[in-house]
DSSP file (Angstrom, degrees, kcal/mol; ACC not computed):
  #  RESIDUE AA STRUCTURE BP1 BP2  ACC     N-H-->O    O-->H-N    N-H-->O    O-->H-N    TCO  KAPPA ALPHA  PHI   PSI    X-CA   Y-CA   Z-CA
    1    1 A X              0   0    0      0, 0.0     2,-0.3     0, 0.0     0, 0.0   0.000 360.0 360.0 360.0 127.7   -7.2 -104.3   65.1
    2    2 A X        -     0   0    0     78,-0.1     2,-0.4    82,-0.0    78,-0.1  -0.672 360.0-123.7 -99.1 170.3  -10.8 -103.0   65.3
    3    3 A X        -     0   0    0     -2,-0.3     2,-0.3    78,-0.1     3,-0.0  -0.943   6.7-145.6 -80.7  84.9  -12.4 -100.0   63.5
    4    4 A X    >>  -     0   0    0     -2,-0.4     4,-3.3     1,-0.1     3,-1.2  -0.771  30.9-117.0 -51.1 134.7  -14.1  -97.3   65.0
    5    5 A X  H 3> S+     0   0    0     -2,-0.3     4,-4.0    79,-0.3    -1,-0.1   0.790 118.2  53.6 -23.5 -56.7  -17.0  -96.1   62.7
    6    6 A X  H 34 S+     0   0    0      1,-0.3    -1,-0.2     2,-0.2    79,-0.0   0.823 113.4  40.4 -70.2 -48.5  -15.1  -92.6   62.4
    7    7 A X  H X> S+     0   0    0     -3,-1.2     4,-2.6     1,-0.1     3,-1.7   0.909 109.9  64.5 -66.1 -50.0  -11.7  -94.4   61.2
    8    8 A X  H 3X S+     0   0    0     -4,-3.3     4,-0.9     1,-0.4     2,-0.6   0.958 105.8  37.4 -33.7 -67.3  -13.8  -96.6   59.2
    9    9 A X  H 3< S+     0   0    0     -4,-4.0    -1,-0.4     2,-0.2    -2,-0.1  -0.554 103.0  74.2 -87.3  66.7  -15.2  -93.8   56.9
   10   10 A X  H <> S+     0   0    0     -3,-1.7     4,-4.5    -2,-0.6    -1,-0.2  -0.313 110.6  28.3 -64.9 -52.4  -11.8  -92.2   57.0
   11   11 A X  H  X S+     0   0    0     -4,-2.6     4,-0.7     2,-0.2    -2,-0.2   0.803 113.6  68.3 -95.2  -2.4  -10.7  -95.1   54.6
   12   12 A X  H  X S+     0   0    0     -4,-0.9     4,-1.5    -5,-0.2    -1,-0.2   0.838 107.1  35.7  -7.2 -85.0  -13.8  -95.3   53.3
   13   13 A X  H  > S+     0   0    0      2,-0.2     4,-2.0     1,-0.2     3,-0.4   0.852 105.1  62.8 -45.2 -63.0  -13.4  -92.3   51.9
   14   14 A X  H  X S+     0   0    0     -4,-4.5     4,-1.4     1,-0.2    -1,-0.2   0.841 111.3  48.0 -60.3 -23.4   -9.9  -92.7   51.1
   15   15 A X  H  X S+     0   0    0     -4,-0.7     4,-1.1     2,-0.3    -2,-0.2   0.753 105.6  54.4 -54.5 -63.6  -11.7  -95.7   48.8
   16   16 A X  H >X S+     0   0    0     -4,-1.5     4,-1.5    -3,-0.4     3,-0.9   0.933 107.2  51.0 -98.0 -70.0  -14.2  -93.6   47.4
   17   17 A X  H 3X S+     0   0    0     -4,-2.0     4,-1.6     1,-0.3    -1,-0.3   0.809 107.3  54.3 -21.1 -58.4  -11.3  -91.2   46.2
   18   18 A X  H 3X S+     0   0    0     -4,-1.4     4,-0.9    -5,-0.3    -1,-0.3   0.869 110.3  51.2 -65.9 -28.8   -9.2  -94.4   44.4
   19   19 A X  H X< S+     0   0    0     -4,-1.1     3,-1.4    -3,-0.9     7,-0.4   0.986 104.9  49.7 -71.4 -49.7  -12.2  -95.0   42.6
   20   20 A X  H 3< S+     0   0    0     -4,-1.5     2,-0.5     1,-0.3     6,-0.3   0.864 108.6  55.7 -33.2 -93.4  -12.8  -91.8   41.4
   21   21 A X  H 3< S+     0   0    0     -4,-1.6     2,-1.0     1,-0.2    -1,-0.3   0.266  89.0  79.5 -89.5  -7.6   -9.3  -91.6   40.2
   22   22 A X    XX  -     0   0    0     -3,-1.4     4,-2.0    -4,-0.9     3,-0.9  -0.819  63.6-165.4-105.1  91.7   -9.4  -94.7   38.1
   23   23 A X  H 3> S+     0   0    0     -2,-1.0     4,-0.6     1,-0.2    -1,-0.1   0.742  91.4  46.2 -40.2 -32.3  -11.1  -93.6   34.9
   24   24 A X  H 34 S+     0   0    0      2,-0.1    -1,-0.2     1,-0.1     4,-0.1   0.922 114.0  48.5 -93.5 -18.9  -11.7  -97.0   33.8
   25   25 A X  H X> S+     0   0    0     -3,-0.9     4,-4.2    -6,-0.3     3,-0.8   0.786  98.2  73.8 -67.2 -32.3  -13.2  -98.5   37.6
   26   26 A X  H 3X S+     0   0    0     -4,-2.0     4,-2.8    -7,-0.4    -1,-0.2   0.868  87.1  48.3 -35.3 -69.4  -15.4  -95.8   38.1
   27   27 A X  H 3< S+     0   0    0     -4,-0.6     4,-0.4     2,-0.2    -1,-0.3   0.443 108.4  61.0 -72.7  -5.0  -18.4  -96.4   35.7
   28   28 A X  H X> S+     0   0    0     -3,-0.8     4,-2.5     2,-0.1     3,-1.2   0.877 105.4  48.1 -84.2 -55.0  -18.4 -100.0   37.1
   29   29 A X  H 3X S+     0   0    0     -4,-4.2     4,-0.9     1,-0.2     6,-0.3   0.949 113.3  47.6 -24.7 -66.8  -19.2  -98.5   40.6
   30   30 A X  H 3< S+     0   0    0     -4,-2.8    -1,-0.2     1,-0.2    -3,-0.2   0.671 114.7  47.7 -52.3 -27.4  -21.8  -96.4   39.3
   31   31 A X  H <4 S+     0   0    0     -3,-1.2     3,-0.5    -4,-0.4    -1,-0.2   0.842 109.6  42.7 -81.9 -44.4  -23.2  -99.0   37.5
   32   32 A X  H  < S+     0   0    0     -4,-2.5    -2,-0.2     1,-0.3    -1,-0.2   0.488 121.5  47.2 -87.9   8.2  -23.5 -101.7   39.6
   33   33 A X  S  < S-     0   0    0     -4,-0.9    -1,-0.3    -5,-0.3    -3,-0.1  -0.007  95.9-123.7-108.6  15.6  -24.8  -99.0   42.4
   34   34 A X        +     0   0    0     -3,-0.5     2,-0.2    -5,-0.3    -3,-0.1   0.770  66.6 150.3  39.4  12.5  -27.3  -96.9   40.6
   35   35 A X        -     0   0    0     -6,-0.3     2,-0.5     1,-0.1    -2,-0.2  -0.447  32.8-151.6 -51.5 126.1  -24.9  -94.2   41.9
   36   36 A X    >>  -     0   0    0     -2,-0.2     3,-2.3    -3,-0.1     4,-1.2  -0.826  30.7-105.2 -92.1 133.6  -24.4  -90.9   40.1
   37   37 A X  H 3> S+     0   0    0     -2,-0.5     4,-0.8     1,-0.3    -1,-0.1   0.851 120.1  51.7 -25.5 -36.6  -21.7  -88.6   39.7
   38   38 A X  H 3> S+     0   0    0      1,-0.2     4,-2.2     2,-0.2    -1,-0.3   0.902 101.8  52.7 -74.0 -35.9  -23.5  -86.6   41.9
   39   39 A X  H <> S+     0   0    0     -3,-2.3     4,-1.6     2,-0.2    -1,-0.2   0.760  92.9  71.4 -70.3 -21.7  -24.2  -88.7   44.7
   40   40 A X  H  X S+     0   0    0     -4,-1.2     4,-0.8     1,-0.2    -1,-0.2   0.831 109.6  36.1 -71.0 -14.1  -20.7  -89.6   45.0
   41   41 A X  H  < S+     0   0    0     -4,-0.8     3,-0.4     1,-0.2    -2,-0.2   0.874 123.8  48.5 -88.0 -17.5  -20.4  -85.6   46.4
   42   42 A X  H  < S+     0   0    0     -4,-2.2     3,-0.2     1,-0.2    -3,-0.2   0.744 120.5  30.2 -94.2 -15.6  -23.8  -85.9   48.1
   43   43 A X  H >< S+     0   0    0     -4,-1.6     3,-1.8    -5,-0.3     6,-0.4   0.464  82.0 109.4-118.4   0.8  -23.5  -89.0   49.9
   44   44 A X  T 3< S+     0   0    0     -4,-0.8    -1,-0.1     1,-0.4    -2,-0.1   0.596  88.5  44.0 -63.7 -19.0  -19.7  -89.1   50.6
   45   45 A X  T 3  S+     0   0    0     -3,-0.2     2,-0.6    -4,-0.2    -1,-0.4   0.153  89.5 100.7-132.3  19.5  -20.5  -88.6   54.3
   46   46 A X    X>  -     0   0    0     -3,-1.8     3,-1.1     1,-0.1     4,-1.1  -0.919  65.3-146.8 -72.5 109.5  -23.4  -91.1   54.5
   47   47 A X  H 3> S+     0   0    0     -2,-0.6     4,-1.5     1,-0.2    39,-0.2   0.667  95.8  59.8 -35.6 -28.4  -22.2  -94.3   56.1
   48   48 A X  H 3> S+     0   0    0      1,-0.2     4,-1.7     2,-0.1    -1,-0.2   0.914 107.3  42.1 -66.1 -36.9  -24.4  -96.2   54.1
   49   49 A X  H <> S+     0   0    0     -3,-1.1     4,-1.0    -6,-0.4    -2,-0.2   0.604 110.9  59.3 -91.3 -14.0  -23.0  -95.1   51.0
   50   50 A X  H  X S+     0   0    0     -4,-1.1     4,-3.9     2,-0.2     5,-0.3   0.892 100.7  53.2 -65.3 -52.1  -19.7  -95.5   52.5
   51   51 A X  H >X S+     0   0    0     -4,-1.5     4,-2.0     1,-0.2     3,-0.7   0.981 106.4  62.6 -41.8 -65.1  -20.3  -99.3   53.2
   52   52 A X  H 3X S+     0   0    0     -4,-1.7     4,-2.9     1,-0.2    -1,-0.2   0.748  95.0  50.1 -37.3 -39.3  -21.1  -99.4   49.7
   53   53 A X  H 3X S+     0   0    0     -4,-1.0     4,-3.7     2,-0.2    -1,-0.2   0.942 113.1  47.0 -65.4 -48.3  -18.1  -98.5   48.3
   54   54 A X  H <X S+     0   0    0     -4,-3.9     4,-2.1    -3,-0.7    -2,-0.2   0.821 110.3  55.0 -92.7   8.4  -16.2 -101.0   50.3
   55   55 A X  H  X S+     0   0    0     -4,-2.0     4,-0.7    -5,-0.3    -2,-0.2   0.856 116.3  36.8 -14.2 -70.8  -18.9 -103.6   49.4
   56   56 A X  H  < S+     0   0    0     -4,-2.9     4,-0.3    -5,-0.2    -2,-0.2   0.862 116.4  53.9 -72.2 -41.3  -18.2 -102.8   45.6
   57   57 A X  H >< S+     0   0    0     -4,-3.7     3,-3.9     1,-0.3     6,-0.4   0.967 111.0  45.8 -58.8 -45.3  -14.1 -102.3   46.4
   58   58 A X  H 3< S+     0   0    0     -4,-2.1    -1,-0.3     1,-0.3    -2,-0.2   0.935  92.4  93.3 -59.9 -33.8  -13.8 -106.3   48.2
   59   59 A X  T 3< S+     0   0    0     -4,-0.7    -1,-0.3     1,-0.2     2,-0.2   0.576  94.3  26.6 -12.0 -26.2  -15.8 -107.5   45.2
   60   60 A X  S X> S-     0   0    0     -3,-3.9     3,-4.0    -4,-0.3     4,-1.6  -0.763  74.0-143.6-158.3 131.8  -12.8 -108.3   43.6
   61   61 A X  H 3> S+     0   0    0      1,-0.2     4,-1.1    -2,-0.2    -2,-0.1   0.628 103.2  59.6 -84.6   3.9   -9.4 -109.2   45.5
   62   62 A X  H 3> S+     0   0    0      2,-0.2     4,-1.0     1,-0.2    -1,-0.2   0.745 105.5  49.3 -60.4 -30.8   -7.2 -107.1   42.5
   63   63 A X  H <4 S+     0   0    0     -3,-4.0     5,-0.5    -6,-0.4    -2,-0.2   0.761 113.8  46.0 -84.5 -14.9   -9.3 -103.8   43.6
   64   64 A X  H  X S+     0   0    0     -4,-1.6     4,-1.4    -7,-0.3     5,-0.4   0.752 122.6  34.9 -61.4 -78.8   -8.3 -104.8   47.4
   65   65 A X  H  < S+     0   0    0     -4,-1.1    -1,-0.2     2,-0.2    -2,-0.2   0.358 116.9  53.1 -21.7 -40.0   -4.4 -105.5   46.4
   66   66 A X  T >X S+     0   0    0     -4,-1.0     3,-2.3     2,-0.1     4,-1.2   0.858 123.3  33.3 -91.5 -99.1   -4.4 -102.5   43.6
   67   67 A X  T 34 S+     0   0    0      1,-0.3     4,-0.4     2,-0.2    -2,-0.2   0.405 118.8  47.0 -22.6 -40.4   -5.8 -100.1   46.8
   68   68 A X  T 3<>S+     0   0    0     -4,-1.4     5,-2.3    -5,-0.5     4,-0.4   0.566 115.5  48.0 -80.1 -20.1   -4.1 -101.5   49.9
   69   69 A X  T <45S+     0   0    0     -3,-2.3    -2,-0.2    -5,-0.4    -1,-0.1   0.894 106.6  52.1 -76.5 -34.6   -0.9 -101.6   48.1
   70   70 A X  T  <5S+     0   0    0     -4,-1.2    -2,-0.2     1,-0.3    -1,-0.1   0.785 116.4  45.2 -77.0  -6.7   -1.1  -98.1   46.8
   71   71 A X  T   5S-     0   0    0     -4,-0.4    -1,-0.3     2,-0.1    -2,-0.1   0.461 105.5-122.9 -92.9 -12.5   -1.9  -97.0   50.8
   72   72 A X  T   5 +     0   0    0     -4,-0.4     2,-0.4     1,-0.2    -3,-0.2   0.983  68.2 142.2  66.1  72.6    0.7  -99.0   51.9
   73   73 A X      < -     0   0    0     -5,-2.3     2,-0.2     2,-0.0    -1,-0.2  -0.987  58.5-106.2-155.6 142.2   -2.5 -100.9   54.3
   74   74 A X    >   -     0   0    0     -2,-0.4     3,-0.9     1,-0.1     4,-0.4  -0.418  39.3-112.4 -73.6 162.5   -2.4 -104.9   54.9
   75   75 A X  T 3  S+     0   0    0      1,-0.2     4,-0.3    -2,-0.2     3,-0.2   0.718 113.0  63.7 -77.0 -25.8   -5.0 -106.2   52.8
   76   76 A X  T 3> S+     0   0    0      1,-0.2     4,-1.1     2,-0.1     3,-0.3   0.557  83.5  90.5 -88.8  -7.2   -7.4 -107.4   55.2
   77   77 A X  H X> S+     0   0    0     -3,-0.9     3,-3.3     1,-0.2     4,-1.7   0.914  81.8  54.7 -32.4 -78.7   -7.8 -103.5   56.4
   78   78 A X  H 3> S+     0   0    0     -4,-0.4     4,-1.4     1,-0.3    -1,-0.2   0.693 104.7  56.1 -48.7 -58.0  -10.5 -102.9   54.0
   79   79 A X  H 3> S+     0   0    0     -4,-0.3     4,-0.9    -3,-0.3    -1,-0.3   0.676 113.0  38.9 -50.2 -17.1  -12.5 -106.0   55.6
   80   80 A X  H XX S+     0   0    0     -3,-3.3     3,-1.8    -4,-1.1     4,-0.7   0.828 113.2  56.3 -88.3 -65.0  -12.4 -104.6   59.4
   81   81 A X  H >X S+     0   0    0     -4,-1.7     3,-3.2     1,-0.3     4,-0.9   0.738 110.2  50.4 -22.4 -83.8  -13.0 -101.0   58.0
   82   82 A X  H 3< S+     0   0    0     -4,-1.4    -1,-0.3     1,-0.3    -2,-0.2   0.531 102.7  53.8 -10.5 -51.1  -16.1 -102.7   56.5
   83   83 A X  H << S+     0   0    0     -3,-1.8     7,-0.3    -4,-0.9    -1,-0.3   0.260 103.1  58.9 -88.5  17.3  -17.5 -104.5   59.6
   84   84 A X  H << S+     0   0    0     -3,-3.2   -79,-0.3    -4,-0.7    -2,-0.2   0.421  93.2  86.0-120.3 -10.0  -17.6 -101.0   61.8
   85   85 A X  S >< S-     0   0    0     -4,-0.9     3,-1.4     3,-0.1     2,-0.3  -0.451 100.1 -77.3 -81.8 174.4  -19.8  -99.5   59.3
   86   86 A X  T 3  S+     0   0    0    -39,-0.2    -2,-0.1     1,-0.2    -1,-0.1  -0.561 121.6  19.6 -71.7 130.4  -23.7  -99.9   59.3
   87   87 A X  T 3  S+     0   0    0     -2,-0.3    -1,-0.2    -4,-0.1    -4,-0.1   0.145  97.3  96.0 143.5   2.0  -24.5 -102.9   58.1
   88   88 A X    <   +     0   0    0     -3,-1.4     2,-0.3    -6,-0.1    -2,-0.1  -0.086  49.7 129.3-107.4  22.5  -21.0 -105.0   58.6
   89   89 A X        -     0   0    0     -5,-0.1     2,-0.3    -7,-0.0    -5,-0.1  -0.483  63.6-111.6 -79.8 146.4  -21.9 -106.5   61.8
   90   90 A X        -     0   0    0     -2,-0.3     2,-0.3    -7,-0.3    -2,-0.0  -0.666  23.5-134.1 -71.2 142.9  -21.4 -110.3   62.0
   91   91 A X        -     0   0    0     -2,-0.3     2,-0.4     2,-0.0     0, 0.0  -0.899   6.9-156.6-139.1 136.4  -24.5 -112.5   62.3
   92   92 A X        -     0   0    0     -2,-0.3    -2,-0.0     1,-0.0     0, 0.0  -0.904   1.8-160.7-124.0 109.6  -24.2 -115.0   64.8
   93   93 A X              0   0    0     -2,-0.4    -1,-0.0     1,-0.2    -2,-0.0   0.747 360.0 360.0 -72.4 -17.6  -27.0 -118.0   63.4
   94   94 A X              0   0    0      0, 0.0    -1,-0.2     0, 0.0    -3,-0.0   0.241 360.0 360.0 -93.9 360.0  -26.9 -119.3   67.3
């Protein structure tokens, strides 16, 4: 299955939402992004800042497992989403 950009930040989003809602995940986002409460409303519809979020989320494979379960989404979702946003192409060394 590929990703269109547009699907991408659909789950993106949906991402960006789970984080929010987990009081204790939150302030590790924010921290380790130099993000602010405010930027999560100001930037939700940036694709750059979208990437970020699923950057932060694959960062650890509990937040994939704890999100993709709670979406009912195969686990490797979160990686495709990931490579149709800016910055998530594959780099070919050759």
């Amino acid at each position: 299955m590929t990703y269109s950009q547009e699907t991408a930040e659909t789950l993106a989003l949906q991402a960006l939402g789970w984080l929010a809602a987990h009081e204790d995940l939150l302030p590790v986002f924010l921290g380790s992004t130099g993000a602010s409460e405010a930027d999560l409303r100001e930037r939700a519809a940036d694709p750059v800042f979208l990437a970020a979020v699923l950057d932060f989320l694959m960062m650890d494979d509990a937040w994939v497992m704890a999100f993709c379960d709670e979406h009912s989404l195969p686990y490797e979702r979160i990686m495709l989403a990931r490579a149709a946003l800016p910055g998530g192409e594959q780099v070919n060394w050759t």
